[in-house]
Short mmCIF file of the C-alpha atoms (twelve columns), coordinates in Angstrom:
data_MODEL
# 
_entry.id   MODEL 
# 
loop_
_atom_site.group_PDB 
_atom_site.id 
_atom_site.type_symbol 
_atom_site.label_atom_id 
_atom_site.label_alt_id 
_atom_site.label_comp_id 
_atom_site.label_asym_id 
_atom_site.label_seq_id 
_atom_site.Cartn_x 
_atom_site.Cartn_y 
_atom_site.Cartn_z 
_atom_site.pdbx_PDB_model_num 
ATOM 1   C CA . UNK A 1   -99.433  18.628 -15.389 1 
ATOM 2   C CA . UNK A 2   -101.407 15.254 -15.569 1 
ATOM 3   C CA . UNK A 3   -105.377 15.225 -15.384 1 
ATOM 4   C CA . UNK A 4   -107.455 12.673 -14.805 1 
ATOM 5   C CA . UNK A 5   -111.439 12.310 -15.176 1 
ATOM 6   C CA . UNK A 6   -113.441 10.969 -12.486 1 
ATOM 7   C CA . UNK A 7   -116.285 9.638  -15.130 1 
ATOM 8   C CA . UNK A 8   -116.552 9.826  -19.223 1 
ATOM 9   C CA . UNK A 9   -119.722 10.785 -18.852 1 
ATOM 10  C CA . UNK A 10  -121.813 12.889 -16.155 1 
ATOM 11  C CA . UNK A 11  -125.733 13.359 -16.815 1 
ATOM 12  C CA . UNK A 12  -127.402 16.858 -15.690 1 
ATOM 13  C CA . UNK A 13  -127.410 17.445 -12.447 1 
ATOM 14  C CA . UNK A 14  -124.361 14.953 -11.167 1 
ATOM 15  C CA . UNK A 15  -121.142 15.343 -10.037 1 
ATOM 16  C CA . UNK A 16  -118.013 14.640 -11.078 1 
ATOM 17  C CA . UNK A 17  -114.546 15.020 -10.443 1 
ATOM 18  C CA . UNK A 18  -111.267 15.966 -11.799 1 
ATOM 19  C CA . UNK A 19  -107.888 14.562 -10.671 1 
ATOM 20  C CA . UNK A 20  -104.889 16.889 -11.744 1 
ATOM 21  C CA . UNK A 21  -101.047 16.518 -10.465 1 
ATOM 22  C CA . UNK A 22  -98.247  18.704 -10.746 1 
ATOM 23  C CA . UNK A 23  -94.290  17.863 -11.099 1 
ATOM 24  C CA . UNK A 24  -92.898  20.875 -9.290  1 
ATOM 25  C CA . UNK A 25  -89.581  19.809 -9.782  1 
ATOM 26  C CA . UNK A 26  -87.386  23.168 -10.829 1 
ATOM 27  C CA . UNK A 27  -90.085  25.314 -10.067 1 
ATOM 28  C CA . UNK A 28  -90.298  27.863 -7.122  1 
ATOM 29  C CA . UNK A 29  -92.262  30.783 -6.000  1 
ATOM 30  C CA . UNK A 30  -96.035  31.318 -7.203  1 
ATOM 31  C CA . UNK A 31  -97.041  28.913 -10.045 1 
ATOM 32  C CA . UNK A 32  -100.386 29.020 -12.097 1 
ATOM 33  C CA . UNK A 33  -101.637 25.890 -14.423 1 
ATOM 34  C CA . UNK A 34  -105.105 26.154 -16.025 1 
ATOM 35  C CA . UNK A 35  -106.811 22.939 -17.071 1 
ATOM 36  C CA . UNK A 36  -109.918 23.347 -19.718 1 
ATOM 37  C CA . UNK A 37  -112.669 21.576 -19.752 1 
ATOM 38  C CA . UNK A 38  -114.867 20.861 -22.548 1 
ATOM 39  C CA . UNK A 39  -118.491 20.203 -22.050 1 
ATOM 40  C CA . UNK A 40  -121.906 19.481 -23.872 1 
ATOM 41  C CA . UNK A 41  -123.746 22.476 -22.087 1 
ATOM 42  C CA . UNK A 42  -124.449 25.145 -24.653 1 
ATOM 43  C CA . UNK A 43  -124.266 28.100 -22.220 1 
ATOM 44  C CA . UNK A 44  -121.197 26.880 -20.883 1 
ATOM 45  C CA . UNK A 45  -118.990 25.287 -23.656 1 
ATOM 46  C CA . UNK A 46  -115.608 25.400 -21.848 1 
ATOM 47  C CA . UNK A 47  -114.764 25.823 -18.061 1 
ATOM 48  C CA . UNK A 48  -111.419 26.897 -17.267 1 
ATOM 49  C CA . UNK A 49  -110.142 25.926 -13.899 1 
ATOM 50  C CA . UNK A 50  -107.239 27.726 -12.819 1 
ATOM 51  C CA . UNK A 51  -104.849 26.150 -9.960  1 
ATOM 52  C CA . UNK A 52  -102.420 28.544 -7.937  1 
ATOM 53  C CA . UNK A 53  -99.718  26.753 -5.753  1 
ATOM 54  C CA . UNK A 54  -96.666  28.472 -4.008  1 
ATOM 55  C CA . UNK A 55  -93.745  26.010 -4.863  1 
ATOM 56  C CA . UNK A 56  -91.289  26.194 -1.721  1 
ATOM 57  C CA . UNK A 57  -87.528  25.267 -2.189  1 
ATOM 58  C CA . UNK A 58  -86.692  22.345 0.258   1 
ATOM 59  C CA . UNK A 59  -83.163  23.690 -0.332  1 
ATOM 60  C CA . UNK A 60  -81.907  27.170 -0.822  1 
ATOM 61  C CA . UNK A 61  -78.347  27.614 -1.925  1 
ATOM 62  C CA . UNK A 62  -76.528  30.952 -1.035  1 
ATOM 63  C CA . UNK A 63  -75.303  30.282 -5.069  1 
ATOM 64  C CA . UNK A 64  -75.418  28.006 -7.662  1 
ATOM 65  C CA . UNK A 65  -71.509  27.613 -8.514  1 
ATOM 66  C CA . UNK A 66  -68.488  28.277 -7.895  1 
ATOM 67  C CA . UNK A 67  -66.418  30.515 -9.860  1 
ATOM 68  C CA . UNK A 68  -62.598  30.334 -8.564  1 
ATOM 69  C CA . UNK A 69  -61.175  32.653 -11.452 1 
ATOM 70  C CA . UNK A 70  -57.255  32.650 -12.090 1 
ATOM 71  C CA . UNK A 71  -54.880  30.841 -9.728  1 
ATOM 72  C CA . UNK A 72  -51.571  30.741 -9.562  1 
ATOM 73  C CA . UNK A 73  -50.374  27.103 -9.608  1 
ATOM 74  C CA . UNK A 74  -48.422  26.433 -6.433  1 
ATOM 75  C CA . UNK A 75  -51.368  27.799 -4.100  1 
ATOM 76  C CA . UNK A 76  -54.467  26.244 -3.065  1 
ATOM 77  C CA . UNK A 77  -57.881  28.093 -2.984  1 
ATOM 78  C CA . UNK A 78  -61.122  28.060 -1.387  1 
ATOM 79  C CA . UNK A 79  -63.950  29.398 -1.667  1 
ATOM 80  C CA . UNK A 80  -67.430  28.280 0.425   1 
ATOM 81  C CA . UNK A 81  -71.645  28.410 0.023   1 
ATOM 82  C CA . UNK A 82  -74.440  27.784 2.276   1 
ATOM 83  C CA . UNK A 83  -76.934  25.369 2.230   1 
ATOM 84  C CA . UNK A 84  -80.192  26.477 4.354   1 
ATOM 85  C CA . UNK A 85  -82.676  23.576 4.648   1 
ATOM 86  C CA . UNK A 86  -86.147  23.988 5.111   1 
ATOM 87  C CA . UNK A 87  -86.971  23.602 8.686   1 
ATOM 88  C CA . UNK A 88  -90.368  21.683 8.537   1 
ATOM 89  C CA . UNK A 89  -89.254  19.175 5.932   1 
ATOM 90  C CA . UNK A 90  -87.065  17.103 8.067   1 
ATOM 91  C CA . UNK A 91  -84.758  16.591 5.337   1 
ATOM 92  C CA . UNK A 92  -80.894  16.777 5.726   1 
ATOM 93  C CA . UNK A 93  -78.095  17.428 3.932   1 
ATOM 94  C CA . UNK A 94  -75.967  14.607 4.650   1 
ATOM 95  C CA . UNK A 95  -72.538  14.536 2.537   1 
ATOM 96  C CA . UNK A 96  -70.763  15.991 -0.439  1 
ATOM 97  C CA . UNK A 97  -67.764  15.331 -2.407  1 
ATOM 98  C CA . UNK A 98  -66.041  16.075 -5.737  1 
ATOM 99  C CA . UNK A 99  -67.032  14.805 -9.012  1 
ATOM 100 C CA . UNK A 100 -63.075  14.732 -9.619  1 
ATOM 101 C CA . UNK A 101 -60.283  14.399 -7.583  1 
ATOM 102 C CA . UNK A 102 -58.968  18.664 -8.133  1 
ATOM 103 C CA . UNK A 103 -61.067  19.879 -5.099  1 
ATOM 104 C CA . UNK A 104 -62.012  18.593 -1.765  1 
ATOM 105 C CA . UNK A 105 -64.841  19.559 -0.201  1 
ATOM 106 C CA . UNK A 106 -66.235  19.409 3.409   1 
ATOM 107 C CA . UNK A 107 -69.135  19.994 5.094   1 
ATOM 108 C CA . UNK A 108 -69.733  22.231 8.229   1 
ATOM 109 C CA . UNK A 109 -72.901  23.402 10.664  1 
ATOM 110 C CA . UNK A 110 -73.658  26.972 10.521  1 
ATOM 111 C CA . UNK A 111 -73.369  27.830 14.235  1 
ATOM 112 C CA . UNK A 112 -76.621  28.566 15.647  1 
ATOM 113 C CA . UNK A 113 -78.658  26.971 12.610  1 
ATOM 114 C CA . UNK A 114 -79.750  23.705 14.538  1 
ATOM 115 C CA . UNK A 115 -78.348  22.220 11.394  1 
ATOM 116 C CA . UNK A 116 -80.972  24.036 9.563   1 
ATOM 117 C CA . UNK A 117 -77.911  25.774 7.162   1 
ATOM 118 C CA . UNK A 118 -74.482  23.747 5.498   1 
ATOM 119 C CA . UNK A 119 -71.406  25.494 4.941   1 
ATOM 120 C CA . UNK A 120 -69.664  23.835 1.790   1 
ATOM 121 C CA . UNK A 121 -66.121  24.647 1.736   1 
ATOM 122 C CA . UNK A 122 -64.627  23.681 -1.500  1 
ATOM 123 C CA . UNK A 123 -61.117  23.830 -2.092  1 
ATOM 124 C CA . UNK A 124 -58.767  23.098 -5.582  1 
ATOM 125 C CA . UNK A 125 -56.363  21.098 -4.783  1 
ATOM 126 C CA . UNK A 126 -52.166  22.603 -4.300  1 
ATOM 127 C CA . UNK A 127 -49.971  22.300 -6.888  1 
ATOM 128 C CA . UNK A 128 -52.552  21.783 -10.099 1 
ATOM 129 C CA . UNK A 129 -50.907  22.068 -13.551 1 
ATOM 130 C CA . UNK A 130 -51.397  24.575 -15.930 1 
ATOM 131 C CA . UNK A 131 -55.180  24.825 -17.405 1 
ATOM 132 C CA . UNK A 132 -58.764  25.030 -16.693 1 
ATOM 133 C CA . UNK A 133 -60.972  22.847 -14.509 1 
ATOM 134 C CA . UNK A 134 -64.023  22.205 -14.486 1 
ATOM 135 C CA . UNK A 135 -66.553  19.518 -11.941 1 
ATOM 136 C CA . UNK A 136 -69.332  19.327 -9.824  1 
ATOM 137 C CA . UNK A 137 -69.877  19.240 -6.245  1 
ATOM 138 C CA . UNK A 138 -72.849  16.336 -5.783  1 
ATOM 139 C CA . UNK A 139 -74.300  17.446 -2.127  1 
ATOM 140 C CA . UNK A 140 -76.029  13.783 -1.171  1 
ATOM 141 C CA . UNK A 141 -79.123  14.563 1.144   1 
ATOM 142 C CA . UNK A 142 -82.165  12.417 2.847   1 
ATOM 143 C CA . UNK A 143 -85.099  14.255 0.840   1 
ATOM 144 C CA . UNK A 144 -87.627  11.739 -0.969  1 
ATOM 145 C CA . UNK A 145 -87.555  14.372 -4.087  1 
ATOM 146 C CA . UNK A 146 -84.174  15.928 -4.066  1 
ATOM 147 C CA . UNK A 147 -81.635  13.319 -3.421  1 
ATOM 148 C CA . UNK A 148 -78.606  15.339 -5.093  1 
ATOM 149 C CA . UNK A 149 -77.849  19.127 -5.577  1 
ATOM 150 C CA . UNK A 150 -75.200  19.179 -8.322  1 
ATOM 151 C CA . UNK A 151 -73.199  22.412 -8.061  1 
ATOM 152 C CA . UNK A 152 -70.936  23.131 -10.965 1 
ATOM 153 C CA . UNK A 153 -66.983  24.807 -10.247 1 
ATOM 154 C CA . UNK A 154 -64.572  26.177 -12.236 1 
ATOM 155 C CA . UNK A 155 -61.687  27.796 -12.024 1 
ATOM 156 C CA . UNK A 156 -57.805  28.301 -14.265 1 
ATOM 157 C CA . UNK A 157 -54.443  27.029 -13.369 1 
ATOM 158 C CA . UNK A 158 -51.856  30.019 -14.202 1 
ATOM 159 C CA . UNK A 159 -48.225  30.060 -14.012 1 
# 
């Protein structure tokens, strides 16, 4: 949290003003910050200012990876999450793909969402070799603050 005085200085009986800002980037739900204040006033040596905000998600994921366990090799898998956008924001989700070329991934409307909610349908690729694999899903959308969602996958190759 930033502050920023309004004056260095502010005799008896003026006002002043304090500036703060807040990166809520990563946080959510109810957030408190308290900002001290030192003064010259005897009776009043400090002055704590506390500042409650509720921190709304723009974007909501149904979860935050994708697990795809143990596959055997000559079948493909998928497995899907949701997306739900905040209706008031105006911000969209607008594409995804792969960090690597072992999944695809697509993007579809949840029916009656008014494109509100995203269904991303991942899927490993057929016919993988042997091993473990590991990416991210980068979800590209229109918001001024969140302009990826990076959604980790993993899965192992059997057989």
């Amino acid at each position: 949290m930033a502050t920023l005085l309004g004056a260095k200085r502010i005799g008896p009986g003026e006002k002043g003003y304090i500036q703060a800002s807040l990166d809520t980037k990563g946080l959510r739900n109810t957030v408190k910050k308290v900002i001290t204040v030192s003064t010259n006033d005897p009776r009043t040596p400090l002055v704590v200012l506390t500042i409650v905000a509720d921190v709304e998600r723009e974007f909501i994921l149904s979860q935050r990876e994708i697990d795809f366990g143990r596959i055997d090799s000559s079948s493909g898998r998928t497995r899907e999450l949701t997306i739900s956008q905040a209706a008031d924001r105006g911000s969209r989700v607008l594409r995804a793909e792969s960090s690597l070329e072992t999944a695809k991934v697509r993007l579809e409307p949840v029916n009656g969402s008014d494109g509100h909610q995203m269904r991303v349908i991942v899927s490993l690729r057929e016919r993988l070799l042997p091993g473990y694999y590991f990416g991210f899903i980068v979800v590209h959308t229109s918001s001024p603050y969140i302009k990826e969602i990076r959604i980790a996958y993993r899965g192992r190759i059997i057989g």
